[in-house]
C-alpha positions as semicolon CSV with decimal commas, in nm:
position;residue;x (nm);y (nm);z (nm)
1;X;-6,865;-1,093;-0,760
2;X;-6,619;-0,806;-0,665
3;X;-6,483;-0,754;-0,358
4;X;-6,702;-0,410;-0,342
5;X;-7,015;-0,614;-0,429
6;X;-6,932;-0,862;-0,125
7;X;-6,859;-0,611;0,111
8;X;-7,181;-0,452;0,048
9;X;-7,378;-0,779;0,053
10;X;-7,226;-0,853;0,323
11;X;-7,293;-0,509;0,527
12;X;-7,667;-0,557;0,418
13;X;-7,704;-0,838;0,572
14;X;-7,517;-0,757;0,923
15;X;-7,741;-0,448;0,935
16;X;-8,079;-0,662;0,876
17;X;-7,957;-0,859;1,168
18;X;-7,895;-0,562;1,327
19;X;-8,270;-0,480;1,283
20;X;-8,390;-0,812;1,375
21;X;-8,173;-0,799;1,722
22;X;-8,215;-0,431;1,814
23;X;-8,615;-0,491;1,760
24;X;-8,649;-0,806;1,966
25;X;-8,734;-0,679;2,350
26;X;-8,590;-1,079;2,489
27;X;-8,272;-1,010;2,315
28;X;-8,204;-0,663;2,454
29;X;-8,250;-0,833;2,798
30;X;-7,997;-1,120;2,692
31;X;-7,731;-0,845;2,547
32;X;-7,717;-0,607;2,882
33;X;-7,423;-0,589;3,019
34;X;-7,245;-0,768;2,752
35;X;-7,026;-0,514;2,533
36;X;-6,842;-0,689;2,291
37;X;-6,713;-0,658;1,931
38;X;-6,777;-0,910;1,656
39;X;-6,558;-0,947;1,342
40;X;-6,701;-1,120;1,068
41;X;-6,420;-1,239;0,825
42;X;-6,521;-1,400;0,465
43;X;-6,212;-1,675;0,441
44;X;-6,235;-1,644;0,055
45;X;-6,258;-1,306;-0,005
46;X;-6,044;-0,993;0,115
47;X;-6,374;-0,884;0,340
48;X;-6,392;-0,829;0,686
49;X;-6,679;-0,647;0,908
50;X;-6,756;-0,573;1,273
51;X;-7,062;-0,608;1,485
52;X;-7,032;-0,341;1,787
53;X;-7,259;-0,466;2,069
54;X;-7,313;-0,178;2,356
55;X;-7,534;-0,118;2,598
56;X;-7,814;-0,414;2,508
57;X;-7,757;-0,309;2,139
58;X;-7,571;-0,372;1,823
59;X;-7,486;-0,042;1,832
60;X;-7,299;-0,028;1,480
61;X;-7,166;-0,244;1,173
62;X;-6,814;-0,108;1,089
63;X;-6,580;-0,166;0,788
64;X;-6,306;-0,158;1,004
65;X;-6,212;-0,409;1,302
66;X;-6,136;-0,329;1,621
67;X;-5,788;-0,284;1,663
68;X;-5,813;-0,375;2,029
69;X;-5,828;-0,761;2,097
70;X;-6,108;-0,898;1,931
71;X;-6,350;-1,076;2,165
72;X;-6,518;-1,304;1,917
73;X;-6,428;-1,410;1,610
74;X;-6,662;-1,553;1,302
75;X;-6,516;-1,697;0,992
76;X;-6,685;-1,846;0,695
77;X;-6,733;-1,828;0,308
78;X;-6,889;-1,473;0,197
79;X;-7,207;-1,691;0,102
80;X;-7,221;-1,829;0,416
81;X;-7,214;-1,591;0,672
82;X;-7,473;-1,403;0,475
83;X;-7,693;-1,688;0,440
84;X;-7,628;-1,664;0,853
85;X;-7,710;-1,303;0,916
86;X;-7,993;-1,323;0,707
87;X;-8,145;-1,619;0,888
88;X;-8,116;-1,893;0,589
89;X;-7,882;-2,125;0,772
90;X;-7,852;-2,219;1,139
91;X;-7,486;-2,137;1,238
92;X;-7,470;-2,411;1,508
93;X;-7,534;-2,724;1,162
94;X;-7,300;-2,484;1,008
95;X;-7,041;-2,455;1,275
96;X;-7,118;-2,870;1,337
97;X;-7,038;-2,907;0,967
98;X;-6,695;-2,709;0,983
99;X;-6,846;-2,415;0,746
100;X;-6,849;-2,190;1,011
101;X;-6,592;-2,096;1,250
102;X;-6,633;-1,941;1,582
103;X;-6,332;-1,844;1,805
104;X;-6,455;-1,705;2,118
105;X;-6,514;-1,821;2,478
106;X;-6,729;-2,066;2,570
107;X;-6,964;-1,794;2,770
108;X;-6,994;-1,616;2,464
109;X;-7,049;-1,889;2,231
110;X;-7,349;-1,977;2,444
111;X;-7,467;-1,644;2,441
112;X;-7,460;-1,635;2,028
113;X;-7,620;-1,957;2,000
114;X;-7,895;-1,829;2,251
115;X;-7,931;-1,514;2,002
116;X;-8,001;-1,716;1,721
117;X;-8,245;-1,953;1,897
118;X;-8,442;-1,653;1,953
119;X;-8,424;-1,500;1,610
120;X;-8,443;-1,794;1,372
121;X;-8,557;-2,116;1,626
């Protein structure tokens, strides 16, 4: 697969979760007040994307990553962090298993695994 055809797989699948979020009335009361940006990085491909969560929202899925400092930080194999955003994996037996990294706080990394116990539990 090219790195064009990953990049698009990969921005389908961040803007289905997108969807799934932005239509879920629980998780728009779990996001206010919690602006942050997300960068998605595939670890073995040259593919990177960014969530942009504003105002109870993702707001946007960008090609390009913040160039500020980058709140939270997700790391996996392209076929992994799509099986993730599409809701065929659970990232917490993912992240357990060493598949998945997450570098953020440990606020936020409560408040991701709270969004996908809501979307996929």
């Amino acid at each position: 697969m090219s790195t064009t055809d990953r990049r698009e797989t990969l921005t389908r699948a961040l803007s289905l979760f997108r969807a799934k979020v932005n239509q879920h009335p629980r998780l728009r009361t779990l996001l206010r007040g919690w602006d942050r940006d997300i960068v998605i990085e595939c670890d073995d491909a040259d593919v990177s994307q960014a969530l942009h969560v504003r105002g109870s929202l993702v707001a946007d899925v960008a090609d390009e990553t913040p160039e500020a400092d980058v709140t939270i930080t997700m790391r996996g194999s392209h076929s992994v962090l799509v099986d993730v955003f599409e809701g065929r994996c659970s990232p917490a037996t993912l992240f357990l298993d060493g598949d998945l990294q997450v570098f953020a706080s440990d606020k936020d990394q409560v408040k991701l695994d709270a969004i996908a116990l809501l979307l996929w539990d």
